[in-house]
C-alpha positions in Angstrom: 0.0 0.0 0.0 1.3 3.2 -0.9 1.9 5.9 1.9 -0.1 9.1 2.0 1.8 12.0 2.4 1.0 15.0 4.8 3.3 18.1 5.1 4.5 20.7 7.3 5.0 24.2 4.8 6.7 27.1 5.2 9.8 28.7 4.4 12.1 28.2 6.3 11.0 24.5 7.4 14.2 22.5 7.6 14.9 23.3 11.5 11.3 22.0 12.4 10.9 19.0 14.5 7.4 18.3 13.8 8.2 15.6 11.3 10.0 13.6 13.9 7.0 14.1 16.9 4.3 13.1 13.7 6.1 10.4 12.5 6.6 8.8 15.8 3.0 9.3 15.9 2.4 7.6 13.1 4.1 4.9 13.4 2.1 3.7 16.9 -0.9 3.8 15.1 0.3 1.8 11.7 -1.3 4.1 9.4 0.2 4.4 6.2 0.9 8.2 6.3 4.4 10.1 6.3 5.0 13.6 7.5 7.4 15.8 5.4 8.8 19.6 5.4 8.4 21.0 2.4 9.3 24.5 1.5 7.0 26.2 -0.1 7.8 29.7 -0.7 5.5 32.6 -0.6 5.0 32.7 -4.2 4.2 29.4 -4.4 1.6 29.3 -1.5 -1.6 28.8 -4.0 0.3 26.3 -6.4 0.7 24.4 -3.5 -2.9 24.8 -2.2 -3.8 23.8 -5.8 -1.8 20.4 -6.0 -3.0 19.6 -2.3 -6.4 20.0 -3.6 -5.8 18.4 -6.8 -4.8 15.1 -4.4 -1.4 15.9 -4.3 -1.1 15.2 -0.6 -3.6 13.9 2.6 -2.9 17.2 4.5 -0.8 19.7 5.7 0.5 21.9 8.7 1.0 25.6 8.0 3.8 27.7 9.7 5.8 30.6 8.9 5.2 32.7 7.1 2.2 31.5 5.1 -0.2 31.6 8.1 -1.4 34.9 7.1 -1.6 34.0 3.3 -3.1 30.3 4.0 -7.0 31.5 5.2 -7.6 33.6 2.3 -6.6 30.7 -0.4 -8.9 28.5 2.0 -11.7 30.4 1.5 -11.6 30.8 -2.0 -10.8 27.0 -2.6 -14.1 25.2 -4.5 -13.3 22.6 -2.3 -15.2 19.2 -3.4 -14.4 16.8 -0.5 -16.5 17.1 2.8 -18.0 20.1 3.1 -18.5 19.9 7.3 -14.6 19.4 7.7 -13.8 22.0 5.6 -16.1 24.4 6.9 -14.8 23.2 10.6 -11.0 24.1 9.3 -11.8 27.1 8.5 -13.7 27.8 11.6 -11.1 26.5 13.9 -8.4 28.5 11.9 -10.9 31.7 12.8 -11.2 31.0 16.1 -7.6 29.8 16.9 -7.3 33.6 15.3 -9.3 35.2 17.6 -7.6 33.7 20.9 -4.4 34.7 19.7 -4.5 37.4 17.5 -0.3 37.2 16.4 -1.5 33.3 14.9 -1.9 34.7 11.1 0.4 36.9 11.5 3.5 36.8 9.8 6.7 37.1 11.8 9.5 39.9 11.4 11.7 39.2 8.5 15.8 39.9 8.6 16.6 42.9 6.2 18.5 40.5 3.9 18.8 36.9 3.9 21.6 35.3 5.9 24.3 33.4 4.0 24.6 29.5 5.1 27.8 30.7 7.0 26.4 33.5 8.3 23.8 31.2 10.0 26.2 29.0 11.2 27.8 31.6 12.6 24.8 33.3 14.6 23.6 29.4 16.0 27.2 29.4 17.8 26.4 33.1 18.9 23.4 31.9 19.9 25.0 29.4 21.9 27.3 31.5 23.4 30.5 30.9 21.9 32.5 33.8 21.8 34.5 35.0 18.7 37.5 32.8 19.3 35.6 30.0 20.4 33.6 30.7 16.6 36.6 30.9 14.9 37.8 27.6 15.9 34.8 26.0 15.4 34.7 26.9 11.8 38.5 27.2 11.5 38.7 30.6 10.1 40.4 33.7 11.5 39.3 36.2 13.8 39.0 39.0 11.7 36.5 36.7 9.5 34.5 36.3 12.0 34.1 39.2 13.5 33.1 40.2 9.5 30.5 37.9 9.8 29.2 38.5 13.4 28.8 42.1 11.9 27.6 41.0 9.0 24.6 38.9 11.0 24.1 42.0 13.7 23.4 44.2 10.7 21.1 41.8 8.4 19.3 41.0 11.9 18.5 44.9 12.6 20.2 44.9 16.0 23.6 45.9 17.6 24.4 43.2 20.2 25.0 39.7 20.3 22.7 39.3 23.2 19.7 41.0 20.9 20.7 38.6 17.9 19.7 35.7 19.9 15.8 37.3 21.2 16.0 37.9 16.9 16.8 35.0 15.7 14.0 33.2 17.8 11.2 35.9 16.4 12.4 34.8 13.2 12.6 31.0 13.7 16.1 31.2 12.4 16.6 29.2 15.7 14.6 26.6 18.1 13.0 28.7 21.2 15.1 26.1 23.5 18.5 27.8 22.3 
């Protein structure tokens, strides 16, 4: 039997853990299902919401930063399964809303988008390591790094280290346990 496939979208995706809590999840009850990221980016929000709808998957999650985007496209879909569960998604997606109004909204955005280096280099900042301890981690030189710790300050709209950590955690650029 062929799995069906659910997904978590958003962009970014690949830090998330929810395919690992699902697919535990799934795998107690023996359903033939798997969970996947998938980025999906902005543009391609109501492509996606077409091919879901068109079969192309069982389900999906909706993070960052779609969950503004996602209701409208939902509303607006001629959707042609059940009628009551749709309606009820919608609903709950309203009221989920209402309890906390910062649900749909999108989070704050960095002024450019950090380099893969550059976001190797603010998880270690994140993590305390200091700009020695960074530089031999990623065996480059000091100056280099403090380059990049500037670098990552400035993209990130702040001027300390300490504010690049509360930052990158409004921007899911890291997990809220860092």
């Amino acid at each position: 039997m062929t799995n069906k496939k659910l997904y978590l979208i958003g962009d970014p995706v690949d830090h998330s853990l929810s395919p690992l809590l699902h697919g535990a999840m799934i795998a107690q009850t023996g359903v033939h299902y798997t969970y996947e990221v998938r980025r999906v980016q902005p543009r391609d929000l109501a492509d996606f919401v077409a091919e879901a709808k068109a079969g192309g998957c069982a389900g999906f999650n909706v993070t960052m930063p779609h969950k503004e985007a996602i209701l409208p496209l939902l509303e607006q879909t001629k959707w042609t399964g059940d009628a009551k569960w749709f309606k009820a998604v919608l609903t709950d997606t309203r009221v989920q809303a209402s309890f906390y109004p910062d649900y749909l909204r999108p989070r704050m955005s960095p002024a450019e988008n950090l380099t893969a280096t550059e976001m190797r280099v603010l998880h270690l900042i994140c993590a305390d390591k200091s700009n020695a301890e960074i530089g031999e981690i990623m065996d480059i030189k000091l100056p280099t790094v403090k380059t990049h710790v500037s670098r990552v300050l400035e993209k990130l709209g702040v001027s300390r280290r300490s504010e690049a950590k509360t930052a990158a955690k409004k921007l899911w650029l890291i997990p809220e346990e860092l």
